[in-house]
C-alpha positions as CSV (number, residue, x, y, z in Angstrom):
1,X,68.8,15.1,74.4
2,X,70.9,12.1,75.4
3,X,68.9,11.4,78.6
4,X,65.8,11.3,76.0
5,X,67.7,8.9,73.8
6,X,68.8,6.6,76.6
7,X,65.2,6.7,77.8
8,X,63.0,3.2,77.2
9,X,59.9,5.2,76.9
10,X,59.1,9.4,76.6
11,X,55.7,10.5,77.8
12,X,54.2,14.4,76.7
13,X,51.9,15.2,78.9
14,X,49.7,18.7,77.7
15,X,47.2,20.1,79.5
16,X,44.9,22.6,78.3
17,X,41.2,24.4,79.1
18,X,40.0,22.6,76.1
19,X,41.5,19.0,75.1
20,X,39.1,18.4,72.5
21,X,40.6,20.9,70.2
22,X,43.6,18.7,69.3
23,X,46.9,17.7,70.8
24,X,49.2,20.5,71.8
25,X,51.9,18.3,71.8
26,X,52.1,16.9,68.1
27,X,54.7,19.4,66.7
28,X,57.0,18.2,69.4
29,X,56.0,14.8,69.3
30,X,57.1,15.1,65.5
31,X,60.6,16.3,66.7
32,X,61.5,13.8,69.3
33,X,60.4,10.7,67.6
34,X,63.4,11.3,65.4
35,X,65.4,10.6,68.9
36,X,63.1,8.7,71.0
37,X,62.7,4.7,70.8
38,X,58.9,4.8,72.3
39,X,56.5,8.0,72.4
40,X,53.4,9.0,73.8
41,X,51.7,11.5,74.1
42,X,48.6,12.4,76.8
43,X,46.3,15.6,76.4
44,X,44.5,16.3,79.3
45,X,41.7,19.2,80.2
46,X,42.7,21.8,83.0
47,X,39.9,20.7,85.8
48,X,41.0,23.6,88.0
49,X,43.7,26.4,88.2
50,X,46.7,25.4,89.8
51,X,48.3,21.6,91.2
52,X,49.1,20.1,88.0
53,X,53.2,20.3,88.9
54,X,52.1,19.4,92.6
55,X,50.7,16.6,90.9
56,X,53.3,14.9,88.4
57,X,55.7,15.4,91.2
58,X,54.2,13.9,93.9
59,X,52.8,10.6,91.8
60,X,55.6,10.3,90.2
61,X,57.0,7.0,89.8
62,X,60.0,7.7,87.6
63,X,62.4,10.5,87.0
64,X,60.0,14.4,85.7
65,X,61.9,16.7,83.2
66,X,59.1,19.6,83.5
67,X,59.6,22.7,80.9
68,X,57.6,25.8,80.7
């Protein structure tokens, strides 16, 4: 939690087979605005099995905290 309150901005990034359905990520959106100065939250559709981690990781241009 203090690396999330330190951080400038907090991105949730969900992906799902179906994105349409609604944001996976509100309920915990909902718990970290309490701690986090500016929040977004991106839903994206699974396009194919597999490379999402490969992904993030390798375009990332700032620190990844990844949980499963």
């Amino acid at each position: 939690m203090p690396l999330l309150t330190r951080a400038e901005q907090v991105e949730i990034v969900c992906v799902s087979p179906d994105a349409s359905k609604g944001v996976s990520g509100a309920a915990l959106s909902a718990h970290l605005a309490r701690h986090c100065k500016n929040m977004m939250i991106t839903d994206l559709p699974t396009q194919h099995v597999g490379g999402v981690t490969n992904g993030v990781l390798s375009e990332a241009e700032l620190p990844v905290l990844l949980s499963y």
